[in-house]
N, CA, C and O of each residue as an XYZ file, in Angstrom:
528
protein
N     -11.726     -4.952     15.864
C     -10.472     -5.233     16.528
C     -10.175     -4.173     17.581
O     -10.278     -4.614     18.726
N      -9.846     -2.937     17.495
C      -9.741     -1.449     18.355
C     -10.460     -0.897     17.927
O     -10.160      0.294     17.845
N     -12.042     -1.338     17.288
C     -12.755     -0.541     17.546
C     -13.035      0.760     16.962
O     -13.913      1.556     17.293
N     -11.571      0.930     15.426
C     -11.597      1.829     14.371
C     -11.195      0.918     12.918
O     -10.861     -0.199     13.315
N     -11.134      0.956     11.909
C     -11.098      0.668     10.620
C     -10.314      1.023     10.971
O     -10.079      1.683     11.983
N      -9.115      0.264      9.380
C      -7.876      0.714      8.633
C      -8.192      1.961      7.756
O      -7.555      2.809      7.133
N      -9.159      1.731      7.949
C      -9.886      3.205      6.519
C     -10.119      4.326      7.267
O      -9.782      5.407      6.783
N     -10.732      4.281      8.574
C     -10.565      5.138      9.359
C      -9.351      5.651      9.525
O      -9.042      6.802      9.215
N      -8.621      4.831     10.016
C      -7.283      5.368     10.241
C      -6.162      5.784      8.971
O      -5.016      6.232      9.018
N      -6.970      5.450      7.948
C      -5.624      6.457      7.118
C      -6.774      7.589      6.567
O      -6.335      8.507      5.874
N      -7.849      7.558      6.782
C      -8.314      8.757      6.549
C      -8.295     10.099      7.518
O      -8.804     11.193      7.274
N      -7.490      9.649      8.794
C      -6.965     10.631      9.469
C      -5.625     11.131      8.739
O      -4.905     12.066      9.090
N      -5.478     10.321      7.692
C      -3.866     11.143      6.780
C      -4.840     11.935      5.653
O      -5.979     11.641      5.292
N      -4.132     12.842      5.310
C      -4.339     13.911      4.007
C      -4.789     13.058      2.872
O      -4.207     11.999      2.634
N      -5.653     13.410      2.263
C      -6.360     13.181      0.813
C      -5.786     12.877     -0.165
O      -5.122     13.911     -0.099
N      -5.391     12.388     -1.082
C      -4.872     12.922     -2.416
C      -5.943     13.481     -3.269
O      -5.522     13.852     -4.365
N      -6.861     13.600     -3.127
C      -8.014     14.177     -4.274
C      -8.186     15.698     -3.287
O      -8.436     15.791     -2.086
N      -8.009     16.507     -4.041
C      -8.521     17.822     -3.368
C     -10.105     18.196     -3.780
O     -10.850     17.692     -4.620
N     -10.271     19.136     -2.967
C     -12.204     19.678     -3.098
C     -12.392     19.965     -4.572
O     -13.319     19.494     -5.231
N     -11.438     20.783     -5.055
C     -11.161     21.438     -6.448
C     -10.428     20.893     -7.526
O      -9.471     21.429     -8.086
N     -11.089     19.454     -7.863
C     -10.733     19.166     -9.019
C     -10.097     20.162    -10.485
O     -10.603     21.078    -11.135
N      -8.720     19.415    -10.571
C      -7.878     20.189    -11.735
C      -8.997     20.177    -13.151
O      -9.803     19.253    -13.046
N      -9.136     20.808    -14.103
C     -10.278     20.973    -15.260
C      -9.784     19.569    -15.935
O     -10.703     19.124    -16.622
N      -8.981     18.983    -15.954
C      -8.481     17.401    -17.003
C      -9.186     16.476    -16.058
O      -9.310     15.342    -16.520
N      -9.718     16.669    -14.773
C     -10.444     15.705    -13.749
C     -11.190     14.815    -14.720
O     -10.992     13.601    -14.771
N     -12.114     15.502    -15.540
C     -13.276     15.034    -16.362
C     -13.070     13.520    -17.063
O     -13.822     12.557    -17.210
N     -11.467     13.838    -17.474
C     -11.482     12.540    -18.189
C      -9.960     11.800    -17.685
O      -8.945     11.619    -18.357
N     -10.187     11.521    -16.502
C      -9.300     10.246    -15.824
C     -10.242      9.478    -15.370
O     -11.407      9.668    -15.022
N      -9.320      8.278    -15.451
C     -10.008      6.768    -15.203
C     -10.588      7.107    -13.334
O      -9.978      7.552    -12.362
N     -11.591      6.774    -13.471
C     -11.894      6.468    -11.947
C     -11.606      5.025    -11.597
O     -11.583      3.989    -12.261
N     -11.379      5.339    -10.227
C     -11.041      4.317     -9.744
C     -11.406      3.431     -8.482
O     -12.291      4.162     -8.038
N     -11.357      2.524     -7.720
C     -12.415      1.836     -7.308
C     -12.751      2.581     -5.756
O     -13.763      2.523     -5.058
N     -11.779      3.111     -5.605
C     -11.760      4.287     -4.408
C     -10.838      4.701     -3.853
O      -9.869      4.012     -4.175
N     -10.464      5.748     -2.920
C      -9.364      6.823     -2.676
C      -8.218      6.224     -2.663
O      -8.086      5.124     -2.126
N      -7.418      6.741     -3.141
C      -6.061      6.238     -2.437
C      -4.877      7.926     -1.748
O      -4.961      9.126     -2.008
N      -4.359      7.490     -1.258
C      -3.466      8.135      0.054
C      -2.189      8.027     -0.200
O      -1.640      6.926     -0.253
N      -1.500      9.264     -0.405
C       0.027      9.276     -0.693
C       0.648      9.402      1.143
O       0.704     10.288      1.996
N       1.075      7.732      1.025
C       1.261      7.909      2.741
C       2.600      6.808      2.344
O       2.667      5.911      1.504
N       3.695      7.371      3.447
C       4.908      6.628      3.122
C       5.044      5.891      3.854
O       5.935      6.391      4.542
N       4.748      4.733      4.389
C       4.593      3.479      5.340
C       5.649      2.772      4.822
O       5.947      2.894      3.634
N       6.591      1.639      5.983
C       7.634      0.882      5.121
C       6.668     -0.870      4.844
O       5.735     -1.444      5.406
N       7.338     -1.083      3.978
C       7.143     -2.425      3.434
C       7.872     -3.611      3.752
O       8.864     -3.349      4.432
N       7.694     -5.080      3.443
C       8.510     -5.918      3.660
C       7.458     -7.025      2.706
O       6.307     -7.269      3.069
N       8.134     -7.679      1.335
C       7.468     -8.107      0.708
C       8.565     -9.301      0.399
O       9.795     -9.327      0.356
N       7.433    -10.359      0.189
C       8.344    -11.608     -0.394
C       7.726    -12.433     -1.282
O       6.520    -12.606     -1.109
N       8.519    -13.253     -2.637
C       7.893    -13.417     -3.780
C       9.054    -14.963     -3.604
O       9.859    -15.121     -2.686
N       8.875    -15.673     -4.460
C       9.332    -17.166     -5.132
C       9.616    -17.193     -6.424
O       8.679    -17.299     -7.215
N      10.549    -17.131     -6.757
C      10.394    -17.905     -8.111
C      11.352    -18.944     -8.536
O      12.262    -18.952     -9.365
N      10.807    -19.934     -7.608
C      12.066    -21.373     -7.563
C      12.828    -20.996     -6.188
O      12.845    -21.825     -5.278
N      13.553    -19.550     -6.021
C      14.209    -19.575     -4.994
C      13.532    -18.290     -3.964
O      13.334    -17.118     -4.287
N      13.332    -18.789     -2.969
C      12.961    -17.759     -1.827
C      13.384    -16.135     -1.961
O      14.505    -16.087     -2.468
N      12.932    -14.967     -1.715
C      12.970    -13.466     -1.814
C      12.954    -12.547     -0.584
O      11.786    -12.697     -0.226
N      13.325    -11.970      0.005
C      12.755    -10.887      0.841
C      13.421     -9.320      0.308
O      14.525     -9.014     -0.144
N      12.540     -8.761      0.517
C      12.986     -7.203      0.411
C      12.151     -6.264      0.745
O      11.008     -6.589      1.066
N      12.567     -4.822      0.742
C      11.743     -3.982      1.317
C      11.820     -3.011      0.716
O      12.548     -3.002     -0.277
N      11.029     -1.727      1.135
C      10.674     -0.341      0.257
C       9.780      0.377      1.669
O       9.736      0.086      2.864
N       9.102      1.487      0.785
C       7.966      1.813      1.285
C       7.037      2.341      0.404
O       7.267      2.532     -0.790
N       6.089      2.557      0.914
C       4.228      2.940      0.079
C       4.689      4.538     -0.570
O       5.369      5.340      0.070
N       4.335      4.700     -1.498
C       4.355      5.918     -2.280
C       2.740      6.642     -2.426
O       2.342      7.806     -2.479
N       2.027      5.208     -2.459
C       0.311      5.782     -2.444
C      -0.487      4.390     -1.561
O       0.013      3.330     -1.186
N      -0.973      4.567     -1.516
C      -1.708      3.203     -0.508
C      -3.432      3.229     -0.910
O      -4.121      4.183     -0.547
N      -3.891      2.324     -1.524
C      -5.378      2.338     -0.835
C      -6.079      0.857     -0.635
O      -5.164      0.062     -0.425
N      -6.982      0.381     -0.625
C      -8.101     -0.812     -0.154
C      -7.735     -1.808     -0.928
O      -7.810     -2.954     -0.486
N      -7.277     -1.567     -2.211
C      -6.822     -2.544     -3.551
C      -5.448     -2.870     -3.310
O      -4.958     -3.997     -3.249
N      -4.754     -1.517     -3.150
C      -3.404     -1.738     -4.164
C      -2.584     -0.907     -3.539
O      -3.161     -0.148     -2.761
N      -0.786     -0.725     -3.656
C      -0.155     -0.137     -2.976
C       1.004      0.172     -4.137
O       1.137     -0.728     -4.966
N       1.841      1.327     -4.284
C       2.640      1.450     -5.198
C       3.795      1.683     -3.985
O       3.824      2.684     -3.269
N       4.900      0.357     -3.890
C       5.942      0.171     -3.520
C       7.348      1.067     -4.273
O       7.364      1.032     -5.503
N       8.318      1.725     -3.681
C       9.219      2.229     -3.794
C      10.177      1.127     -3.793
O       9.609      0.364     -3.012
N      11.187      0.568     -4.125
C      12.225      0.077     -3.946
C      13.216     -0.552     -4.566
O      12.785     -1.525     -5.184
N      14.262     -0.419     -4.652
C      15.661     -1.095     -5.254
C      15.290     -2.049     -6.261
O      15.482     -1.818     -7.455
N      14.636     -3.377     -5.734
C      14.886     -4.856     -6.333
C      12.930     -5.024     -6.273
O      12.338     -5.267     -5.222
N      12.316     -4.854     -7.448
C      11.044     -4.950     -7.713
C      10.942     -6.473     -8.050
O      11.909     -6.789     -8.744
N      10.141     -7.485     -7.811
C       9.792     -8.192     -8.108
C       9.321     -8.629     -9.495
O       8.758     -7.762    -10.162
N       9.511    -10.211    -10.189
C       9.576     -9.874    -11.656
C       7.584     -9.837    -11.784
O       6.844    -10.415    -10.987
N       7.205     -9.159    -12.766
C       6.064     -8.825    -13.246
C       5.067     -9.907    -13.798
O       5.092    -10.459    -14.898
N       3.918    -10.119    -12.450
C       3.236    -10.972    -12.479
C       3.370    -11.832    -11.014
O       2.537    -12.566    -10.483
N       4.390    -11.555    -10.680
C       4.423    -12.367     -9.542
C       3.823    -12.691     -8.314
O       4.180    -11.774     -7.574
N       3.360    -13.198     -7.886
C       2.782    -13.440     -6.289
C       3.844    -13.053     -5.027
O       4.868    -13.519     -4.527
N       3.002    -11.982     -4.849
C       4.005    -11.545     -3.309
C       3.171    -11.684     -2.355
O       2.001    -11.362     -2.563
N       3.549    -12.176     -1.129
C       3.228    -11.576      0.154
C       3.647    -10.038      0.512
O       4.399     -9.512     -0.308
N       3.285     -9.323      1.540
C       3.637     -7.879      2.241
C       3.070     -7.502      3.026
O       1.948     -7.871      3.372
N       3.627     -6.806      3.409
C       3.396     -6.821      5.396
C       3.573     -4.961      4.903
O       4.287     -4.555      3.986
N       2.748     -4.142      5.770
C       2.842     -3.157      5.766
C       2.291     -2.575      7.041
O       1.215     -2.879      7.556
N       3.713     -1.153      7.757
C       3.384     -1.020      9.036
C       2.587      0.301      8.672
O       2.555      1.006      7.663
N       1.751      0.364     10.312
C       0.633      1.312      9.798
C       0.771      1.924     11.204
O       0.848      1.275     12.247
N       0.793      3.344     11.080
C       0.724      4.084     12.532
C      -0.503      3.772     13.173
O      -1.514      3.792     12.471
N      -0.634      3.404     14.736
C      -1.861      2.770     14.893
C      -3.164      4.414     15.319
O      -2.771      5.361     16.000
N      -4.498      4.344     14.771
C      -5.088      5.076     14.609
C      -5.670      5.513     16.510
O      -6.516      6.399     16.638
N      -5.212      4.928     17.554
C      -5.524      5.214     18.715
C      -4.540      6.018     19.536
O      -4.597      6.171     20.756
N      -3.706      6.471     18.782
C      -2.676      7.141     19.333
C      -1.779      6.653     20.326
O      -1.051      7.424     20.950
N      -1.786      4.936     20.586
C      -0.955      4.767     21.653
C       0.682      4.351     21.384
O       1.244      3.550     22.130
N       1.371      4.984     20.243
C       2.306      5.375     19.780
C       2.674      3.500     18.846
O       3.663      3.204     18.175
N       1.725      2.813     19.115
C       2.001      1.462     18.330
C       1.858      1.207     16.757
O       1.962      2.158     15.983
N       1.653      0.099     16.363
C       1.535      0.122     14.857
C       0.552     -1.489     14.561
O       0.340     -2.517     15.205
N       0.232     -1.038     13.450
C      -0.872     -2.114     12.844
C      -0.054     -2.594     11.816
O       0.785     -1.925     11.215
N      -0.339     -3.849     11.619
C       0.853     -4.881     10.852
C      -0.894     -5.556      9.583
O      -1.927     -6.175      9.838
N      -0.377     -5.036      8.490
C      -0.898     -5.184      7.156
C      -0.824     -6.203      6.490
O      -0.170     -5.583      5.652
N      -0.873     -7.090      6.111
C      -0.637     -8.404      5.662
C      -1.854     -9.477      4.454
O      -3.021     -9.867      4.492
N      -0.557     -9.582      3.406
C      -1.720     -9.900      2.554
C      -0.942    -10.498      1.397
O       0.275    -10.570      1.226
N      -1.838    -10.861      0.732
C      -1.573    -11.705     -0.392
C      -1.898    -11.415     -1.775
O      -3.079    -11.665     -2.016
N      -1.092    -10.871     -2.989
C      -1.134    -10.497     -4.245
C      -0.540    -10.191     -5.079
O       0.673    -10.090     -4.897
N      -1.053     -9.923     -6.280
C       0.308    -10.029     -7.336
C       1.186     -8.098     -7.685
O       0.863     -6.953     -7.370
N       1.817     -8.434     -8.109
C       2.892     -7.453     -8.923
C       2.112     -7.143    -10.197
O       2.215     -7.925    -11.142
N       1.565     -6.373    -10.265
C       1.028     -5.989    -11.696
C       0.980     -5.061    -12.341
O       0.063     -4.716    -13.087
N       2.543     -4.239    -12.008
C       2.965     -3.184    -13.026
C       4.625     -2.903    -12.220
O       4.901     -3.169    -11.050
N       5.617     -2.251    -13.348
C       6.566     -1.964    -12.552
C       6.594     -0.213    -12.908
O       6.109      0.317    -13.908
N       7.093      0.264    -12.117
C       7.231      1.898    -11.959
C       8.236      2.269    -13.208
O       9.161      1.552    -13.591
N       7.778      3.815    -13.879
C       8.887      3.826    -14.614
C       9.937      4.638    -13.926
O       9.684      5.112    -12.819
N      11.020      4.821    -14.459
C      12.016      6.082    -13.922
C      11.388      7.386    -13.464
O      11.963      8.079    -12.624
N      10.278      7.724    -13.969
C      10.010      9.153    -13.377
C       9.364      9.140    -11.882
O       9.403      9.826    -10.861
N       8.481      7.440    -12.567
C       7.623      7.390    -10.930
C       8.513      7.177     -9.587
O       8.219      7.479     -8.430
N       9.884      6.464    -10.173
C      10.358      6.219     -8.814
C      10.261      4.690     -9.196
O       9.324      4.174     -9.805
N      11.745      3.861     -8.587
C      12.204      2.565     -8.732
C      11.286      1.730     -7.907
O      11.297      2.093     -6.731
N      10.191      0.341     -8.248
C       9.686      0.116     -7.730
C       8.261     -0.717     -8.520
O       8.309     -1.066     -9.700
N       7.012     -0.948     -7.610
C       6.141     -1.679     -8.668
C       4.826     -1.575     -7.778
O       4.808     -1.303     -6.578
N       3.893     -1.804     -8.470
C       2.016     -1.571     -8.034
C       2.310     -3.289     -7.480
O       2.947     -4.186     -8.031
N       1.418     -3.268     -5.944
C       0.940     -4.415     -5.755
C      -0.286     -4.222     -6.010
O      -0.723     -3.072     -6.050
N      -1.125     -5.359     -6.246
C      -2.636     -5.807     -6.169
C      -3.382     -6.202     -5.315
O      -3.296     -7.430     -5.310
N      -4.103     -5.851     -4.550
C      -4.104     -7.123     -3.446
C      -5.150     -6.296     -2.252
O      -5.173     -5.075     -2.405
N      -5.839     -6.739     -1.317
C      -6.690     -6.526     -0.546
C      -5.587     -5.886      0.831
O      -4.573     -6.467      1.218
N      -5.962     -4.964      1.218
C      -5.792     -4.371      2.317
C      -6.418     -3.513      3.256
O      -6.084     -2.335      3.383
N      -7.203     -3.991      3.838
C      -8.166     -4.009      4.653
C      -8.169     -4.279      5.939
O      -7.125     -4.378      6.584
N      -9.489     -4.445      6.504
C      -9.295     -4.410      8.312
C      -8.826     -6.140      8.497
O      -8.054     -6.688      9.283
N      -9.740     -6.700      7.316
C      -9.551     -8.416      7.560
C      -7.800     -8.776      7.070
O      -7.635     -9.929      6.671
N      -7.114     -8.278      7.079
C      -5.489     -8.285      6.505
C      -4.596     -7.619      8.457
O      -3.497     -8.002      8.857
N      -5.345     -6.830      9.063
C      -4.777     -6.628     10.081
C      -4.311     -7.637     10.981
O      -5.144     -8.071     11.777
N      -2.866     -8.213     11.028
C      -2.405     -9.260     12.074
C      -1.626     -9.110     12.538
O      -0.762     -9.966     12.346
N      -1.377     -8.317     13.199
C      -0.648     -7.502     14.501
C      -0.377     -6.248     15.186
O       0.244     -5.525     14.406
N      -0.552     -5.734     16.187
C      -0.578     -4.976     16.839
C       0.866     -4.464     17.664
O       1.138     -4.980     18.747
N       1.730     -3.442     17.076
C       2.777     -4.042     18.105
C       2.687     -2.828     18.574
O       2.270     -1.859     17.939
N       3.147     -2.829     19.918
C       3.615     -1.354     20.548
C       4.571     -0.954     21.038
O       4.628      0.216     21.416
């Protein structure tokens, strides 16, 4: 599309895994690959009989899955759409529009912060719009 990945471009944001794994490293679940504590806003919408919109933003982001911040979480299990804006990785002060399709498959507790894990593919093939 421009000629860089979405992966490219949030791997110009900070890591969450540092060089120097903490000594408890040994025995956490791995997982299917990096994810990025990057605060991007959201705009997600779900059905259940009656139409939804609401919004938040990303608390962690990666290729799978996104852990949404926000007020009014969707009920558990649900099919959402979400649109997520992305600083665009060419520096021409625009944004990449995220878009995709998946479920709700956990809600946050009080410590994590009000809110819920989406599931769902986010990737270069999910990029559908460019705005500047």
């Amino acid at each position: 599309m421009m000629g860089c990945t979405i992966l490219t471009a949030i791997s110009n944001f900070r890591r969450l895994e540092s060089a120097h794994p903490p000594p408890y490293a040994r025995y956490m679940i791995l997982r299917k690959g990096s994810r990025y504590k990057l605060r991007f806003p959201v705009i997600y919408r779900w059905s259940d009989g009656e139409e939804h919109v609401d919004g938040g933003f990303t608390k962690y982001i990666s290729r799978h899955a996104a852990w949404v911040l926000s007020e009014r979480p969707p009920p558990m299990g649900s099919n959402i759409e979400i649109e997520v804006l992305v600083p665009s990785p060419d520096e021409t002060g625009g944004y990449l529009r995220i878009k995709s399709v998946g479920k709700m498959v956990r809600q946050l507790n009080e410590k994590e912060g009000k809110g819920f894990l989406f599931q769902g593919p986010l990737e270069d093939e999910q990029i559908t719009l460019v705005i500047q």
